[in-house]
Structure formats: structure tokens, C-alpha cells
N, C-alpha and C positions, 0 to 999 in steps of 0.2 A: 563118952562113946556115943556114937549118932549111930541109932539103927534102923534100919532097914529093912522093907519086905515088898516083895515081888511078886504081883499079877499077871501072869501070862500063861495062853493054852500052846505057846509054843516051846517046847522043853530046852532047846537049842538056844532061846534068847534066855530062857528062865538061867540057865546056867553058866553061860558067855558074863549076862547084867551081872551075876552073884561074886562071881571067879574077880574081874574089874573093879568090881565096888570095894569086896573084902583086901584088894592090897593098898587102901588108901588107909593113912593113917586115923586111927579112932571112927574106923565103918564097922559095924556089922551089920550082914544078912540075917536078919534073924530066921525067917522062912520062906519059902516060895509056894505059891499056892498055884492051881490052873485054871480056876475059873473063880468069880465070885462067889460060889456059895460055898468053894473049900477055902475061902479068903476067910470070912466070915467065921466059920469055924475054928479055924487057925488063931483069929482074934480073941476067940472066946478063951481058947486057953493061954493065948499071950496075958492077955488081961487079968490071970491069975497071977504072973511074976513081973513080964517087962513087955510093953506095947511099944510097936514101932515107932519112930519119929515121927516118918516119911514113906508113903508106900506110895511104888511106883507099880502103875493099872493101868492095862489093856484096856483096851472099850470092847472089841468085837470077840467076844467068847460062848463056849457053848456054855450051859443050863443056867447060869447067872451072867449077863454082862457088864460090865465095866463100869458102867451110869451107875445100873441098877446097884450095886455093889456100895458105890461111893455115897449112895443117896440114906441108902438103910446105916453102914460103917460111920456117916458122920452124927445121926444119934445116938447110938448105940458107945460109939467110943470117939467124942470131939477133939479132943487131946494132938490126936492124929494129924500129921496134914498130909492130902489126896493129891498126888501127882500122875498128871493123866500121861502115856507113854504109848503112843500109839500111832498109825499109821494114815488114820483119818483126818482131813483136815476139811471137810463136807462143813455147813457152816450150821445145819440142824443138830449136827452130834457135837461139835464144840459148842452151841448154845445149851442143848442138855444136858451136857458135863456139866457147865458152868451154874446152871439151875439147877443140878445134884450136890453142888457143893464141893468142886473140884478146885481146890487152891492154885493149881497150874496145867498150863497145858503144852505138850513137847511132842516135837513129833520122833519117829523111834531112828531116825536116820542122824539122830545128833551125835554128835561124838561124848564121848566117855566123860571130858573134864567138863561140856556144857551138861550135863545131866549133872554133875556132882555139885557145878556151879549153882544151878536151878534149887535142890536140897540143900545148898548153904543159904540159899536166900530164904526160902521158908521157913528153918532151924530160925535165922535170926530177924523173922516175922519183917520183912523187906516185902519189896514188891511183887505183885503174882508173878511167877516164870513160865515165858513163852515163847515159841518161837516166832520168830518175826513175821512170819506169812501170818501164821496163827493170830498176835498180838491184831494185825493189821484188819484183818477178819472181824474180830471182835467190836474193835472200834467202830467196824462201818457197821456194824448189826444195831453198838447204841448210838451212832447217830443219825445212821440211817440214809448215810451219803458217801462219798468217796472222801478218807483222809487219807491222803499222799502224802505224809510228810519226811521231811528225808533232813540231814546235818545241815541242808545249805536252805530250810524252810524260813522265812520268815514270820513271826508269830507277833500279831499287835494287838497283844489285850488290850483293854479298857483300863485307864489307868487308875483307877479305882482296885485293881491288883499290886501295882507298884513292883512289876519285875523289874530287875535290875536286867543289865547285856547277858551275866552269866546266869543267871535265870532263865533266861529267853533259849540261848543255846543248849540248857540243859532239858528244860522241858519240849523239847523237838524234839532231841535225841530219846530220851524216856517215851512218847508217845507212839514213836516210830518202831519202839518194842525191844530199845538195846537195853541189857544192861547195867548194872550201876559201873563195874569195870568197862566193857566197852565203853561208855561214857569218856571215864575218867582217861582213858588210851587217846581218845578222838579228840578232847579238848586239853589235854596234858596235864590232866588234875589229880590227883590222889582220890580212890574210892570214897576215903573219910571226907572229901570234902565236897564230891559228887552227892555222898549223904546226906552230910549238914543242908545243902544247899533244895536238896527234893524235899525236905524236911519244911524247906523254909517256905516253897513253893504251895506245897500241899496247905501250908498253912493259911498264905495269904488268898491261894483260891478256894479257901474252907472246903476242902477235900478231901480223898483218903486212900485216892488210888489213881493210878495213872490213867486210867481208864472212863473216873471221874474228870478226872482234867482236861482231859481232850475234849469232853462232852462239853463241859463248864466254856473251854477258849474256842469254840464251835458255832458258841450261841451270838 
């Protein structure tokens, strides 16, 4: 069972997210909270029998926010992983999510099965999940310049990496912020072998996240 808990001062989304999540097979809601400090609370006595997987967090709330929340929750119970669900895509608040320790970041306009997809990636410790605006955001903050890269990008590492062709197309697409299914859709590959293949990529750019890789075939 993959559970679940819910951050929002809006009671409308708190209960639309809960109702969606709970008819997929092996979800549960376990709570919903409205702001971070009734999060926190809620954790405390999860923390007596069963802690969420994956809790999905608002940033902009009243008497605790969203940051705040995620930054105190991931020492207090690491276990967890912080999926940010929110309407901001400012590039100050997705930098201090990501400096509070926010395993992903979504904006709340995504549809049902990309949020469900984003929580299977983290469950099976994959790539951080983002939206693509978001993903693209992030990239220029650590490199510090414009990265455009799109399916038809050409990427010439140093051959001292040693990517193969489907290497090269995969880690475009990865960097660009799709993923591992979209991927495997765009170049007609199986997700398993989208895997293997980021796997292999990460390895040869001695790396550990997509994010890292970009930075790494930048320099």
C-alpha cells in the first residue's frame, strides 16, 4: 500500500486530491492537514503506527508554509519524501523548496495520473519529479544560463563520457524535464530500458541526478 498525505489550506483541493488518489489501486490518504504546523502534528502521531510515503505540500499557507514545513519534516521524519504541489513557479520559492529538502516539484494544474506518476517515481527512488517549466527553471538557476534543450537538441560531450546515439537522445530528453515514460513514448523504448540506459549515463558522467548532468554537459 503507498500512502499518502496532503498539505493544503484550500479544503476543496484537500478533498478533490484525497477522493482521486484513494480510487487508485494500493493508495491511501492517510491525512490531510491545512497548514504546516497541523502537518507536523499529524506526523507526530503517524509516527506512532504508519508515516506517509509521499506527502503532497502547498508552499503558500497561513501559520506554517510549505518550505517551512518540509525543511523541519525532513529531520524530524527522513523516511518521507516531500512533494511540492503548488501554484508557484517564482524561481526564489522553487530554489527554497529545493534547499528545504523538497524531493519534487509539480505545479497543481497537472492532471491526476502526472501527480500519481511523479509519487511512483519517488516510491521507487527515480528521478526528482517536475514539471517541465519547473525542471527547466531549475537547470538555468544551476547553470546559470539558458538551457533550451528540446528532443531534436544535439549534445556533444567530450568523449571521455563515451555516450552511445541512444544515450545522447535520452539524456536530452531527461534534461529537458520528461519523464522516464515520456521518454520511452518519444524514442519507442520500453520505461525498463529508458532505466537501464539513465543508469548507464549517470554512471559514465559520474553523476546522480539529471540536474547534475546537465550542469556536468554544460561545462
Amino acid at each position: 500500500m503507498n500512502y499518502i498525505a496532503i498539505v493544503d489550506d484550500k479544503r476543496s483541493l484537500r478533498s478533490t486530491l484525497k477522493e482521486k488518489l484513494n480510487r487508485f489501486e494500493n493508495y491511501e490518504v492517510l491525512f490531510t492537514a491545512e497548514n504546516g504546523k497541523d502537518f507536523l502534528e499529524a506526523m507526530k502521531e503517524a509516527h506512532k503506527t504508519i508515516e506517509p510515503d509521499v506527502v503532497l505540500m502547498d508552499i503558500d499557507m497561513p501559520v506554517m508554509n510549505g518550505i517551512d514545513a518540509v525543511s523541519e519534516a525532513k529531520l524530524r521524519f527522513p523516511k518521507t519524501k516531500y512533494l511540492m504541489l503548488t501554484i508557484f513557479d517564482e524561481d526564489e520559492k522553487i530554489f527554497n523548496a529545493i534547499k528545504a529538502g523538497a524531493d519534487g516539484y509539480l505545479l497543481k494544474d497537472e492532471p491526476i495520473e502526472k501527480i500519481k506518476e511523479a509519487i511512483e517515481n519517488l516510491l521507487n527512488n527515480e528521478s526528482a519529479p517536475m514539471s517541465p517549466s519547473i525542471a527547466r527553471k531549475v537547470l538555468n538557476m544551476l547553470t546559470n544560463t539558458e538551457l533550451n534543450f528540446s528532443k531534436n537538441t544535439k549534445i556533444e560531450p567530450e568523449n571521455e563520457y563515451n555516450l552511445t546515439e541512444r544515450e545522447k537522445g535520452i539524456l536530452a530528453l531527461l534534461v529537458d524535464g520528461l519523464e522516464y515514460k515520456e521518454i520511452a513514448q518519444q524514442l519507442e523504448l520500453s520505461p525498463n530500458t529508458v532505466r537501464n540506459n539513465v543508469t548507464k549515463i549517470y554512471s559514465k558522467l559520474h553523476v546522480t541526478s539529471r540536474m547534475q548532468a546537465a550542469k556536468v554537459m554544460k561545462k
